[in-house]
N, C-alpha and C positions, 0 to 999 in steps of 0.2 A: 504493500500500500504506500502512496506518495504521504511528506508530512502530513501530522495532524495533532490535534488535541488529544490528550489522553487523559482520562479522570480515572481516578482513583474507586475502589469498592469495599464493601464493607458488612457481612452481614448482618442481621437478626435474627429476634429470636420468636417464633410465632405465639408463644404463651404469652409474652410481653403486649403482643399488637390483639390478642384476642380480649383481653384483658382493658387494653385501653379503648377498644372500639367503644363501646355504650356509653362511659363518661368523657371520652375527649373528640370522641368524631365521629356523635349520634347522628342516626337519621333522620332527617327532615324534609320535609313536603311542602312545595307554592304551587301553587294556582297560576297558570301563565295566560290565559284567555278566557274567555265566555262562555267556551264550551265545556270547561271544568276540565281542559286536561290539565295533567299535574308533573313536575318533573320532582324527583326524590333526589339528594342531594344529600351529603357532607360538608362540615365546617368545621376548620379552626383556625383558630387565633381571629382577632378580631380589629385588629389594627395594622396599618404598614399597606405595602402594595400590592393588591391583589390577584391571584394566581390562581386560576383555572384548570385545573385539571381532566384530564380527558380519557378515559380506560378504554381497552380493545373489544373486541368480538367475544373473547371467553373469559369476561373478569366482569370487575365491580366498582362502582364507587371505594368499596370499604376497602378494596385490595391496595389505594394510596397511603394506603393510615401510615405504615414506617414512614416513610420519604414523606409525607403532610406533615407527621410530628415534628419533624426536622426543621422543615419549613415554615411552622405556626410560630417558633421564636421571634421571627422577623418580619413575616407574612400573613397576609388574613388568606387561606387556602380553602376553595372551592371545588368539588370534587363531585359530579354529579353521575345520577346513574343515567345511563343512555335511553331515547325512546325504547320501550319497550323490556325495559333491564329494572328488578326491582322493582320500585312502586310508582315507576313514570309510565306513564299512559302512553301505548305504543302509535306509531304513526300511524294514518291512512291507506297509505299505499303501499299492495304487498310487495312491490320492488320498486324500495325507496332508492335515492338518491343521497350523497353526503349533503347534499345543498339543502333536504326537506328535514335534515337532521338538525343543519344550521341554522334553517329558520327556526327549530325550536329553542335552540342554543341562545340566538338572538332575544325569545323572548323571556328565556326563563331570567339572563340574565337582567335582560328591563324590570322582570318581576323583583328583582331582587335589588333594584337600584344602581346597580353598580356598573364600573365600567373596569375591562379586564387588562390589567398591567400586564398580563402573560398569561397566555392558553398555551397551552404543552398539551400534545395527542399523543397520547400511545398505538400505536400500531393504527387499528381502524379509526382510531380518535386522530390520528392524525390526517385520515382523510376530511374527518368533520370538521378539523380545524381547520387547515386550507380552504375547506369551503366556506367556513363563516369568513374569515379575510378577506377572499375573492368580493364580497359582498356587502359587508357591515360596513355603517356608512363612517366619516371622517371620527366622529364621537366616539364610536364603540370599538374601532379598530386595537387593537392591542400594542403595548409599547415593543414586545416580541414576543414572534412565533416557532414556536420550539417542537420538534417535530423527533420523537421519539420511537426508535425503532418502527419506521412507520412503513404502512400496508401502503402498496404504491396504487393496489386496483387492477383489474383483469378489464378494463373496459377500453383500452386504447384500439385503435384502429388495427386491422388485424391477429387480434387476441383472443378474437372468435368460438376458436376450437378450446383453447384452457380455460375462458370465461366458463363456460360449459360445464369443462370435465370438471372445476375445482368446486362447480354452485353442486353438481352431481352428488362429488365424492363430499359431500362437508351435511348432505342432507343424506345421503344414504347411510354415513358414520350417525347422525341424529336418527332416523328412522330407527337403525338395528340395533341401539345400545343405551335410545334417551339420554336424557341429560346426565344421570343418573353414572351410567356406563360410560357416556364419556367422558366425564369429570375423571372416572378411576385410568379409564384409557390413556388418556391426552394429557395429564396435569403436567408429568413430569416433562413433557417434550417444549415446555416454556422458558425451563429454568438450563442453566449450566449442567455439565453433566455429570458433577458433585457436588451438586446443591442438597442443603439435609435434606432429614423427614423430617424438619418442622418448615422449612419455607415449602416443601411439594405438600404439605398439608394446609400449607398458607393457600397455594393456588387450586388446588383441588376443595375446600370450604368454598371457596369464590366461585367455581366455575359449579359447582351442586348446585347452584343458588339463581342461574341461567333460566328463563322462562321463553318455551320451545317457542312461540309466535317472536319473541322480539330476534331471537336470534336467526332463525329464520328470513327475517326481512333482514339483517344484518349480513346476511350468507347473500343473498339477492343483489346487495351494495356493495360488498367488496367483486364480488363476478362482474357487474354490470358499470363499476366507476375506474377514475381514473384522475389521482393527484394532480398528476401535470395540468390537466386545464385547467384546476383552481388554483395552482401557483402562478402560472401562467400569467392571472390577473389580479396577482398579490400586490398591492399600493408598493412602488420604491419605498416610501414611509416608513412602512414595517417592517424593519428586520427579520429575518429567519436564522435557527440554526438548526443543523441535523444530530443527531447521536445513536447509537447503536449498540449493542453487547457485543461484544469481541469475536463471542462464539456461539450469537446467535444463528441457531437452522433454519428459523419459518419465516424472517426477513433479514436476508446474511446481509454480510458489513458491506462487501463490494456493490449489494446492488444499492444500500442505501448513502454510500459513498458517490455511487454513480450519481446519482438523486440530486447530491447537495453539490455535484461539479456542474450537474446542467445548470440550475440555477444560481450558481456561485456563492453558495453556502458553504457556513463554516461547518466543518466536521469533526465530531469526536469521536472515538471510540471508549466502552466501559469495559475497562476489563474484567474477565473472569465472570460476564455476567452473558446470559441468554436471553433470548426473546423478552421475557419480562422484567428488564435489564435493573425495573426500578423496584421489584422485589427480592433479586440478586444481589445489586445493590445498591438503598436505597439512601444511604449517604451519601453515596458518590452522583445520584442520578440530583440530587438535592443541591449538592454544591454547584452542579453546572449550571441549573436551574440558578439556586442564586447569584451565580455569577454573570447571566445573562439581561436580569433583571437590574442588579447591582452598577452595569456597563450601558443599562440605558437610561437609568438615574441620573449616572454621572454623564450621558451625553445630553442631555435634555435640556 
């Protein structure tokens, strides 16, 4: 790989973050429109610049709690569950878009008054994020967009035949095994290939907790989307930067290295960490986070 950023990693311990979820980054519920949809969400800290956070396809709001802990010292950390994930009200259409994700994105945070100093997506959340960017208007845009071992989409021109085969194989694995079975299947295939049994029990809690309709329409969005056109029409404005676990399998370092060359983003690598680089490791996925946030402070 040509230079880059290299952050540093660090585990946890799941007793610790099972233990903190209910008093430091309980769950909670707004009302984002008329029609009573609802998006479910985590919080902490309550002051400082606020940081958005964004989970994948087979996780959770609560699966930020390490890395949010870290983060609430300095940061008021937001952390929602995705349409249809939890107790958010899932979208309309069974094959959503990242953009129909964004508009909810867009309103929950109105619901919430706020305006977002940094959205970081992980994996699928990274496509939701480039899509709110593409779009939210001057006010709401974020001071930086942080794009975390991110799902790039099966939807580009050409992509046809894997759009397919990947929407196939991700609903035929849910058909034959329910959420249930893939949580036991799939947990470990997020994390590094020595991560304990208490972070693959971190991910596999998370992914039991999956509701078959949201994910579903989730499996529809990554087959059928496609990052580059919402970075594409990412404001100059907003900075972006990419990051990746060292020895992530289900979105490797070179393609998302590719990712941050097209666009000419900064690139990190997390060592020693896998797909869910920020439960691997979530100090280190923290620090870069605050350091990205810290560097548009000080350019402001």
């Amino acid at each position: 790989m040509s230079a880059q950023a290299v952050i540093s990693s660090h585990p946890f311990r799941v007793a610790d973050a099972l233990a903190a979820l209910g008093a430091g980054f309980a769950e909670r519920t707004v009302a984002i429109n008329a029609h009573g949809d609802r998006i479910g969400y985590r919080q902490w800290g309550e002051r400082g610049p606020v940081v958005v956070l964004l989970h994948g396809i087979s996780s959770s709001a609560a699966s930020w709690l390490p890395c949010a802990q870290v983060l609430s010292h300095n940061m008021r950390v937001l952390a929602w569950d995705a349409p249809g994930y939890g107790n958010s009200t899932p979208l309309e259409q069974a094959a959503p878009r990242a953009a129909d994700y964004a508009v909810r994105l867009r309103a929950w945070l109105g619901a919430l008054h706020v305006a977002p100093d940094a959205i970081v997506g992980h994996s699928l959340g990274a496509l939701m994020a480039s899509a709110y960017v593409a779009h939210a208007p001057t006010a709401m845009q974020p001071k930086c967009l942080l794009l975390l071992n991110p799902a790039q989409g099966y939807g580009q021109p050409g992509q046809e035949d894997k759009s397919l085969a990947v929407q196939a194989q991700r609903l035929a694995t849910l058909d034959q095994l329910g959420i249930d079975g893939m949580a036991e299947s799939r947990h470990a295939h997020l994390l590094r290939p020595n991560a304990t049994d208490e972070e693959r029990a971190w991910v596999r809690w998370n992914m039991k907790r999956l509701n078959d309709g949201g994910y579903r329409q989730a499996v529809a969005m990554l087959s059928g989307d496609d990052i580059s056109a919402y970075l594409s029409k990412r404001p100059a404005s907003t900075p972006a930067q990419v990051a990746c676990g060292d020895v992530d399998g289900i979105t490797p370092p070179q393609g998302c290295e590719a990712l941050a060359k097209t666009f000419g983003l900064p690139f990190a690598l997390v060592p020693s960490a896998g797909h869910a680089s920020y439960i691997d490791a979530p100090d280190a996925v923290a620090g870069w986070i605050e350091q990205a946030v810290l560097s548009q402070s000080q350019n402001a």
